[in-house]
C-alpha positions as CSV (number, residue, x, y, z in Angstrom):
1,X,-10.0,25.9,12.3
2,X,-10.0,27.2,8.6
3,X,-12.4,27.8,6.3
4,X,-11.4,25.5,3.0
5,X,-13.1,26.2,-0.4
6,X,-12.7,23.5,-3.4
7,X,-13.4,24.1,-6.8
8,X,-14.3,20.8,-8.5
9,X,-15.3,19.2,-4.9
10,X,-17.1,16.2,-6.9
11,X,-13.4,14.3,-8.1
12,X,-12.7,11.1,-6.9
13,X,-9.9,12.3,-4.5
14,X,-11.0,15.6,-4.3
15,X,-14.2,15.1,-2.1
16,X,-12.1,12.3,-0.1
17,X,-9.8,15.5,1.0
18,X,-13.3,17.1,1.5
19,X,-14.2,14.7,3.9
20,X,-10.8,14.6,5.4
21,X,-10.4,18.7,5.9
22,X,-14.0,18.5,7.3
23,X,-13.3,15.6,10.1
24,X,-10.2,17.7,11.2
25,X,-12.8,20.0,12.4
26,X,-12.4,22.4,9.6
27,X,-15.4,24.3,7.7
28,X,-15.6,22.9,4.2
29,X,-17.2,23.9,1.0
30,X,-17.0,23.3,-2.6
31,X,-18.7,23.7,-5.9
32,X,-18.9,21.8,-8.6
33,X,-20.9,21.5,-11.9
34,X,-21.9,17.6,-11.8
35,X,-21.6,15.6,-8.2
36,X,-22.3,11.8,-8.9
37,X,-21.8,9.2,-6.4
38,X,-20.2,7.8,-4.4
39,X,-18.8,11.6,-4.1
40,X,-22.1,13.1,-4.3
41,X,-23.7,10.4,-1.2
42,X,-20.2,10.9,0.5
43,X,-20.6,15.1,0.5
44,X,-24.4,14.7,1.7
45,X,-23.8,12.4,4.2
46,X,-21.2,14.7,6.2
47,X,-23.0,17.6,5.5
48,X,-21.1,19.1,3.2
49,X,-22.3,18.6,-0.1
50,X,-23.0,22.1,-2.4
51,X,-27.1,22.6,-2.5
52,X,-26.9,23.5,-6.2
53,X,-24.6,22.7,-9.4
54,X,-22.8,25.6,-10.9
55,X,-20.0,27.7,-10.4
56,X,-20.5,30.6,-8.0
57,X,-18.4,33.3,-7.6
58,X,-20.0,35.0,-4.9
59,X,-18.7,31.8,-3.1
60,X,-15.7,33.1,-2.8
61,X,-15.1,35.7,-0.3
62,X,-11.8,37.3,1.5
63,X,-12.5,35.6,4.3
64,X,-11.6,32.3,3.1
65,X,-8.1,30.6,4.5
66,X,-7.7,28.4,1.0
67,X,-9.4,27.9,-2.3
68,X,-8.2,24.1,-3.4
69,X,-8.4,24.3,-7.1
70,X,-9.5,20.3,-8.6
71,X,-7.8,19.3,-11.8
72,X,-11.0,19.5,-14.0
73,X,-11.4,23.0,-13.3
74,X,-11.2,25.4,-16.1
75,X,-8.9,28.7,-16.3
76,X,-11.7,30.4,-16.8
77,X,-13.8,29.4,-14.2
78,X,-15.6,32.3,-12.2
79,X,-14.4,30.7,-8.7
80,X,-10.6,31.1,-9.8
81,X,-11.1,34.2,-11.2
82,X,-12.8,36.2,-8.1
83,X,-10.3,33.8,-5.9
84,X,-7.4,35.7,-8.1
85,X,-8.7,39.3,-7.6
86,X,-9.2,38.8,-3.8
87,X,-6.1,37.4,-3.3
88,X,-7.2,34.4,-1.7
89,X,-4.6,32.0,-1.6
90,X,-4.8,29.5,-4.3
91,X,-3.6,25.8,-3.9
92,X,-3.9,22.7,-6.4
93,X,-4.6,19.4,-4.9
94,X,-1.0,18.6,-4.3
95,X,-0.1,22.1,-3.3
96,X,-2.7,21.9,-0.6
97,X,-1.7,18.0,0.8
98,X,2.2,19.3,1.2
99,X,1.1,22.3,2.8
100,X,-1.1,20.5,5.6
101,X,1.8,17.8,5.9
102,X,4.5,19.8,6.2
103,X,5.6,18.8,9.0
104,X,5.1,15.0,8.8
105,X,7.8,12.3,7.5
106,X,6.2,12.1,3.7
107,X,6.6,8.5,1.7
108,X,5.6,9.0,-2.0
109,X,5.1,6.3,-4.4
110,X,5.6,7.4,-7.5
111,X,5.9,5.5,-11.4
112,X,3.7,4.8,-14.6
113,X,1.8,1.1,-12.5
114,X,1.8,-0.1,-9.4
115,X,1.4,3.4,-7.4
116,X,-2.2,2.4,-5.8
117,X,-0.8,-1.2,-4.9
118,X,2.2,-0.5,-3.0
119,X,0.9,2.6,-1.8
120,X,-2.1,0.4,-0.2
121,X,0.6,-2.4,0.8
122,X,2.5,-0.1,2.7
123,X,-1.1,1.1,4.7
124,X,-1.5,-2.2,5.3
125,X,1.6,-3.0,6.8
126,X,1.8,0.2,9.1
127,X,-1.5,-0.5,10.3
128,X,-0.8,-4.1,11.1
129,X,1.7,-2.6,13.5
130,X,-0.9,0.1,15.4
131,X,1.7,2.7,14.0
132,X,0.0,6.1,13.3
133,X,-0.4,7.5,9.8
134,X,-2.1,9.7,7.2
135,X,-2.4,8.4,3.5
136,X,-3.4,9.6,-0.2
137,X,-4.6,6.9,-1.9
138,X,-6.3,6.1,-5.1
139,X,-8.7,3.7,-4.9
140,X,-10.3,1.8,-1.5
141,X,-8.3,-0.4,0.5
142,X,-9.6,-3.0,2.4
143,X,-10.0,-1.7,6.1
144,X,-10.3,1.8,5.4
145,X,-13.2,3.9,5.4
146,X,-11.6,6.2,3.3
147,X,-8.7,7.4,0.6
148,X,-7.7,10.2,2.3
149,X,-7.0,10.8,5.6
150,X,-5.2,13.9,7.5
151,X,-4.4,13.5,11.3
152,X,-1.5,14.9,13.5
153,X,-0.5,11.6,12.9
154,X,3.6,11.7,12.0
155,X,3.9,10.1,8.8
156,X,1.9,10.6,5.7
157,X,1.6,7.5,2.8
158,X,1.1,9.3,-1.0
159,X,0.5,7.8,-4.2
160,X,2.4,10.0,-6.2
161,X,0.6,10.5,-9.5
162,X,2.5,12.4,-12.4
163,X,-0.9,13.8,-14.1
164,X,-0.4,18.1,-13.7
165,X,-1.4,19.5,-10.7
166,X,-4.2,22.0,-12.0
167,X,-5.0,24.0,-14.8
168,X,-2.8,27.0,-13.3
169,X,-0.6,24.6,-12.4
170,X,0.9,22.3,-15.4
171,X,3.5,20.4,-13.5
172,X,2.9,16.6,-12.5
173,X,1.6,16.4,-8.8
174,X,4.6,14.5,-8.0
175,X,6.6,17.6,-8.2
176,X,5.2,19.2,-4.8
177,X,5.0,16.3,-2.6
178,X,9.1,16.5,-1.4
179,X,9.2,12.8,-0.2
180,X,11.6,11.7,2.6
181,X,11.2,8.2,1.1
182,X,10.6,7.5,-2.5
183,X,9.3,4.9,-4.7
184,X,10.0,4.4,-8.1
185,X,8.0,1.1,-9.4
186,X,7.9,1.6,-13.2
187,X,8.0,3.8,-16.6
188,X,5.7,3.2,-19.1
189,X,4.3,6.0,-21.6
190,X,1.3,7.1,-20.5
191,X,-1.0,10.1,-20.5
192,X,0.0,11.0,-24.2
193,X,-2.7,14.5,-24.2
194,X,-0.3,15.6,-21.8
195,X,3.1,14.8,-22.6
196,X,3.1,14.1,-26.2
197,X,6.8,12.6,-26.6
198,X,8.3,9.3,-24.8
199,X,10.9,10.9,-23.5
200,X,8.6,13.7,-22.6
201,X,7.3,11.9,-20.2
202,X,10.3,9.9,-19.1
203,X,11.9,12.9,-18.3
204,X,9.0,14.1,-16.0
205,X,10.4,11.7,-13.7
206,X,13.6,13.0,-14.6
207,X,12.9,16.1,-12.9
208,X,11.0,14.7,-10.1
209,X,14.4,13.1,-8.6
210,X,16.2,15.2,-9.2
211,X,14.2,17.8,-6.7
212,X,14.2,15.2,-3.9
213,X,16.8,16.0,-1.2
214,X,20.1,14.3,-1.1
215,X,20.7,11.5,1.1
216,X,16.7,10.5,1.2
217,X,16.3,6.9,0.1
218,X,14.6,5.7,-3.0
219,X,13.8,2.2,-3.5
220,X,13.3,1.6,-7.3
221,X,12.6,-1.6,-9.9
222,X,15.6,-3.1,-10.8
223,X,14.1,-4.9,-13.7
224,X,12.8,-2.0,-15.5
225,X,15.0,-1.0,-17.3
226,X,14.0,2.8,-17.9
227,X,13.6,3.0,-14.6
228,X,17.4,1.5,-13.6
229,X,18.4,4.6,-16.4
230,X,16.6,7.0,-15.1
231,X,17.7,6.2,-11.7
232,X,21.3,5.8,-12.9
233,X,21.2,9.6,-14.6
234,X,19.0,11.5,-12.3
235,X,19.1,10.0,-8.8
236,X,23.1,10.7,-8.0
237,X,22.3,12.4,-4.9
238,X,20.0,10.0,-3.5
239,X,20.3,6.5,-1.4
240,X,18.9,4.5,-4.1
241,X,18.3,0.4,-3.4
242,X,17.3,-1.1,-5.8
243,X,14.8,-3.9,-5.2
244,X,13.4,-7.1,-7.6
245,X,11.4,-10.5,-7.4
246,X,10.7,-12.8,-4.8
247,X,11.2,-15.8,-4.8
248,X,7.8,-17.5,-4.6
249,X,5.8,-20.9,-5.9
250,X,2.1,-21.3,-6.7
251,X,-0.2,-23.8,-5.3
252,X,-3.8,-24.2,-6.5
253,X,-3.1,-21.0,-7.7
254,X,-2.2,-19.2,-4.6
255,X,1.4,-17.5,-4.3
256,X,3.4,-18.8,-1.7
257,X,6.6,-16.7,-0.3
258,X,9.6,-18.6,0.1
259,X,11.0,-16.7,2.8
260,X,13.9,-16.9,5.7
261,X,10.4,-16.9,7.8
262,X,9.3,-20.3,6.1
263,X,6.8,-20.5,2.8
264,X,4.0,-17.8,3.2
265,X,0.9,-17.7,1.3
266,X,-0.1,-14.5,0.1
267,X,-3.6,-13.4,-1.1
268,X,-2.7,-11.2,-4.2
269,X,-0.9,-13.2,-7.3
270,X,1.0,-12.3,-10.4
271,X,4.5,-11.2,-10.7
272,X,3.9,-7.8,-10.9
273,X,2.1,-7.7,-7.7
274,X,5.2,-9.4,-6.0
275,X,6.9,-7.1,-7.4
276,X,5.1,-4.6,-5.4
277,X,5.3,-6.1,-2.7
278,X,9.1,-5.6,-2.4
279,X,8.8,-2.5,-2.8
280,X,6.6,-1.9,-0.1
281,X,8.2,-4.3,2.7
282,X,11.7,-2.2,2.0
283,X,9.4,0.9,2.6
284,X,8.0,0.1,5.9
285,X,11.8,-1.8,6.7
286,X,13.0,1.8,6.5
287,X,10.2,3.0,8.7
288,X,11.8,0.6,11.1
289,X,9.5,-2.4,11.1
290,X,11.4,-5.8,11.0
291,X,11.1,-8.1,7.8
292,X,9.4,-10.6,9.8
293,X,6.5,-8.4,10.9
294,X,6.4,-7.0,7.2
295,X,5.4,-11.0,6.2
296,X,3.5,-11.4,8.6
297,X,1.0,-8.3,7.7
298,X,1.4,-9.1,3.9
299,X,0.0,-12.4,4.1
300,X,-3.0,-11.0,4.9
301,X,-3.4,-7.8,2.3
302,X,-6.2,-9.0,0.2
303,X,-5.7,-5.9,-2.8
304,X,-7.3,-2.4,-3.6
305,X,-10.6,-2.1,-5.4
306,X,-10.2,-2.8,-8.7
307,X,-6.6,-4.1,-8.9
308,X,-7.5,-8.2,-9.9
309,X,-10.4,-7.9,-7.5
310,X,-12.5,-10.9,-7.7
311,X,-15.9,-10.0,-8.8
312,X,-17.5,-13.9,-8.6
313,X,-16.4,-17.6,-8.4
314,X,-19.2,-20.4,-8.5
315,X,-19.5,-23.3,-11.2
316,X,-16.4,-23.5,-12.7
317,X,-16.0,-19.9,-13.7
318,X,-14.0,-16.7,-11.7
319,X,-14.2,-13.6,-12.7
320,X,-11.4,-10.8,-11.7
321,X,-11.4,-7.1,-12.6
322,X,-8.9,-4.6,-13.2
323,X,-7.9,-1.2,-13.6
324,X,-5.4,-1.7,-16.3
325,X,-5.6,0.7,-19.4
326,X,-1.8,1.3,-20.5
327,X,-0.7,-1.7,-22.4
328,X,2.1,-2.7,-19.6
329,X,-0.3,-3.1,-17.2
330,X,-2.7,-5.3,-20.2
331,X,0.5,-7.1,-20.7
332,X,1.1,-7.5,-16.5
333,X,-2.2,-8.3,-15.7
334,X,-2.7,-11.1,-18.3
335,X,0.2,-12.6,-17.9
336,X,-0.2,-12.8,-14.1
337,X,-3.6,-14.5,-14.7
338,X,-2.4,-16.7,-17.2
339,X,0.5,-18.0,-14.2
340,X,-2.3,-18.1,-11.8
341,X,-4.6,-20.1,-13.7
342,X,-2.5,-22.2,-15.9
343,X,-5.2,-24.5,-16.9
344,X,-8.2,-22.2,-17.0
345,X,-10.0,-21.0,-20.3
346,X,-9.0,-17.6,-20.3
347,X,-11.5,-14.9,-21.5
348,X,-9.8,-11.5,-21.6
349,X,-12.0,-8.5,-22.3
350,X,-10.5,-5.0,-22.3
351,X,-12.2,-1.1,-22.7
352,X,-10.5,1.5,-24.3
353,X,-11.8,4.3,-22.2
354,X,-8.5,6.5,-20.9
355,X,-7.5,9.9,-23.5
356,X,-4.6,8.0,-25.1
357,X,-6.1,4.2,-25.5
358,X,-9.1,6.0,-27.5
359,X,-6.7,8.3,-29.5
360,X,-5.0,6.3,-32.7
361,X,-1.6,7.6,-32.3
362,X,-1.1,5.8,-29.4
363,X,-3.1,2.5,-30.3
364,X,0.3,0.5,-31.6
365,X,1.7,0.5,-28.6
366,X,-1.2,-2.1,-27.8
367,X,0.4,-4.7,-30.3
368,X,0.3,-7.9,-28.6
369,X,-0.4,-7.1,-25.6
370,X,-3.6,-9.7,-25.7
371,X,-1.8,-12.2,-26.6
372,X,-2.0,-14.4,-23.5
373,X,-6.1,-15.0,-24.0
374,X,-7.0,-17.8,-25.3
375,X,-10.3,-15.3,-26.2
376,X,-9.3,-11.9,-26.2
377,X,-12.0,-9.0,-27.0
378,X,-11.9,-5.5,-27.1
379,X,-15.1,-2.7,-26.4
380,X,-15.2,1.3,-27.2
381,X,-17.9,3.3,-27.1
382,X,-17.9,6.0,-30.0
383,X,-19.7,8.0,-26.6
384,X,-16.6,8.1,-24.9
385,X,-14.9,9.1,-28.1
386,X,-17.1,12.1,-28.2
387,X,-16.7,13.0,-24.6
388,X,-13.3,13.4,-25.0
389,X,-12.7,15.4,-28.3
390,X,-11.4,12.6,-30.3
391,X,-12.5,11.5,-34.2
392,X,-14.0,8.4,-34.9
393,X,-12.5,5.0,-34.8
394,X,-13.8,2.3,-36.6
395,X,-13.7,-1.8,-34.8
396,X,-11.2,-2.7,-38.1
397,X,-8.7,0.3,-36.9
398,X,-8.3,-0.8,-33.6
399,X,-8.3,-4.7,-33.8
400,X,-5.5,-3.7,-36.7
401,X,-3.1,-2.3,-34.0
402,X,-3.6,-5.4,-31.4
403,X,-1.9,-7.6,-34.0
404,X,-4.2,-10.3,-33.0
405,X,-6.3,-12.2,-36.1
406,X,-8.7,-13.6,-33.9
407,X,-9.2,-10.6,-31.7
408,X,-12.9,-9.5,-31.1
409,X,-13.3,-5.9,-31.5
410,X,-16.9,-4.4,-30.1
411,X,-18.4,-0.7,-30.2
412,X,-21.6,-1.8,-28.5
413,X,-22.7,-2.5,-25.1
414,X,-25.6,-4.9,-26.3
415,X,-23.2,-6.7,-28.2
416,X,-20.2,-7.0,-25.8
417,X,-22.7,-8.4,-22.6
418,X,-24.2,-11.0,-25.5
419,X,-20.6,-12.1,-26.7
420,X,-19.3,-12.5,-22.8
421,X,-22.3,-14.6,-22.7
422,X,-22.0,-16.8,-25.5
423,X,-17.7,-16.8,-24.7
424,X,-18.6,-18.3,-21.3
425,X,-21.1,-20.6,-22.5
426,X,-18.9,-22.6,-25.1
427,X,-15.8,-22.5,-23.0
428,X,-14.6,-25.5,-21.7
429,X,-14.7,-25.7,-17.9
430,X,-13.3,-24.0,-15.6
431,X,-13.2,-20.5,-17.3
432,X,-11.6,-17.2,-16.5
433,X,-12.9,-14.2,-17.3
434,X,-10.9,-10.9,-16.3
435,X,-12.2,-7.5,-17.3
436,X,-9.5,-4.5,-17.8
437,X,-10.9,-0.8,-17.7
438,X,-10.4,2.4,-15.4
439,X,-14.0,2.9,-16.7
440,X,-16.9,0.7,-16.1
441,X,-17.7,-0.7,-19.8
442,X,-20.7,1.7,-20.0
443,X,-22.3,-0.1,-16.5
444,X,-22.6,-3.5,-17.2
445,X,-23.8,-6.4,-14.4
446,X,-21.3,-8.8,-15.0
447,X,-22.5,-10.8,-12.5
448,X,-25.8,-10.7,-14.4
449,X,-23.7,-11.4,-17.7
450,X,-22.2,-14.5,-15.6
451,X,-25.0,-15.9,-15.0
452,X,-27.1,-16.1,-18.4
């Protein structure tokens, strides 16, 4: 038993290894200067949850095992500091997952999309099969109580993000995980306060294959092509198989496999999501499961939260959400909605919300990637423009960059529930609606919105 101390317990993932370090039988505590649920219910329901906000350093004693530093922790912050002068070992979230899997056969799934979808295919697989295993995941799964979960189990699922590890600790998280089997799904330029350049961020990747150990396999997207270079430059010393699309039908806008097995229906749709599902059955084929029992569990994966999740469908309307926010995964996510629903009204609505879809450098990569709406609307809040540092945008700047005449472009919550609304109202029948955000578009009730 150790005694565990985080800094920044309230993150998303953070108090999820919280809850995981505190079920191994470990004592756990934390401090943070804003808990809001689900972490903050979460913390207070195991028992572990700080009694006041704030950071305080006389938390932090030599007698602590660990201090797990969280990503929105400042270099300045009193915990770190009296951590640094004890000499209290100091470990960002990464740091602190390798170290309690050391010993454990590590799959990492790493790439700009698809990380939390594969990641949660491959769970859903190995557990189909009773096989035993720990995971890192970003988002909830269906059949899981929880997104992080550390066992003596022998293998250990990661979704390998390539955000930096801590504010001591600028490299991408990636970079400390040392998979025995690696994804690579996709590149597309993302996180743009972080790595500035393209090829910045492309060669993050770089870097991150070329520090996995030779021989291990890597299964990688053959049709991307930055990913087919990256892999063709960087990944020399690895087993690297590529994989691609199924082949596959729709009917009444269900997937269907067509398989050596027979045709298998399939509960998640769009190409992308096959896609990912490729990628996870070679996964779990290389942790010795056959192809047949791969299709057989896949058939039944119904998605993570928030990844085309199906919020309603009654009276000729369904409404989907998802976390897309880079345009790729816009583009992806439309596009799969579009094949799903070929003869639906579609009404796509999208919130700017992430660091670089709010900043105006980036904005042109967004150009047409709306396009597959037949109404297409875009919402910002000039609060979450404040919260994060950046100037003003005005609704004519950003509808400029989607090179879309008819795009709707909305700066108010008020005026974004009433134009859903009125959208749904004058559509003609059956209707569409899908909703793109790793926010929440300030709280809404769509179902409310729906409804009216």
């Amino acid at each position: 038993m150790k005694h565990i101390h985080l800094i920044a317990i309230g993150g998303a993932v953070m108090h999820q290894l919280a809850l995981a370090l505190h079920r191994q039988g470990n004592v756990v505590t934390g401090s943070d200067d804003e808990i809001n649920d689900p972490a903050k219910a979460n913390l207070a329901a195991a028992g572990i949850l700080p009694n006041e906000p704030g950071w305080h350093s006389e938390r932090i004693t030599a007698k602590l095992d660990a201090v797990v530093l969280g990503m929105h922790a400042k270099g300045d912050n009193p915990e770190l500091t009296k951590a640094k002068e004890l000499g209290v070992p100091i470990y960002s979230f990464p740091q602190y997952v390798y170290e309690v899997s050391k010993n454990k056969k590590r799959v990492v799934v790493a790439g700009s999309h698809g990380k939390t979808t594969i990641t949660s295919m491959i769970m859903h697989i190995l557990r189909h099969q009773k096989l035993d295993f720990d995971y890192l995941v970003g988002a909830k799964v269906a059949g899981f109580d929880q997104s992080v979960q550390l066992t003596d189990a022998p293998i250990i699922v990661l979704e390998g993000d390539e955000y930096p590890a801590s504010v001591i600790e600028k490299r991408p998280k990636i970079f400390f995980y040392h998979p025995h089997i690696s994804v690579l799904s996709g590149i597309a330029w993302d996180h743009i306060n972080v790595f500035p350049t393209y090829d910045n961020y492309c060669s993050q990747f770089e870097h991150y294959l070329k520090g996995i150990e030779a021989g291990a396999p890597l299964f990688y997207n053959s049709e991307d092509s930055e990913v087919v270079r990256i892999v063709e430059k960087s990944a020399k010393q690895l087993n690297a198989v590529p994989y691609g699309m199924p082949a596959f039908h729709y009917e009444d806008g269900t997937a269907i496999l067509d398989t050596e097995e027979g045709a298998i229906p399939v509960s998640v749709f769009g190409r992308h999501n096959l896609l990912n599902m490729n990628a996870a059955i070679a996964v779990c084929m290389e942790l010795g499961i056959s192809k047949a029992d791969c299709y057989k569990a896949i058939a039944g994966f119904t998605g993570a939260a928030r990844r085309l999740e199906k919020l309603l469908e009654a009276d000729g309307l369904v409404a989907y959400r998802d976390f897309a926010h880079a345009p790729s995964k816009l583009k992806a996510t439309l596009d799969a909605v579009r094949e799903a629903y070929p003869t639906h009204t579609l009404i796509a609505c999208f919130e700017l919300h992430t660091y670089s879809s709010l900043n105006e450098q980036f904005l042109k990569e967004y150009a047409h990637s709306m396009d597959a709406g037949d109404k297409a609307i875009v919402y910002f809040s000039h609060h979450a423009l404040s919260l994060k540092g950046l100037p003003a945008l005005s609704t004519d700047t950003v509808k400029k960059y989607f090179e879309r005449e008819d795009l709707e472009v909305i700066d108010k919550k008020i005026t974004l529930e009433e134009t859903i609304a009125k959208a749904i109202q004058k559509a003609p029948n059956p209707i569409c609606l899908l909703l793109m955000s790793s926010g929440t578009f300030d709280g809404i009730d769509w179902k409310a919105v729906s409804s009216q």
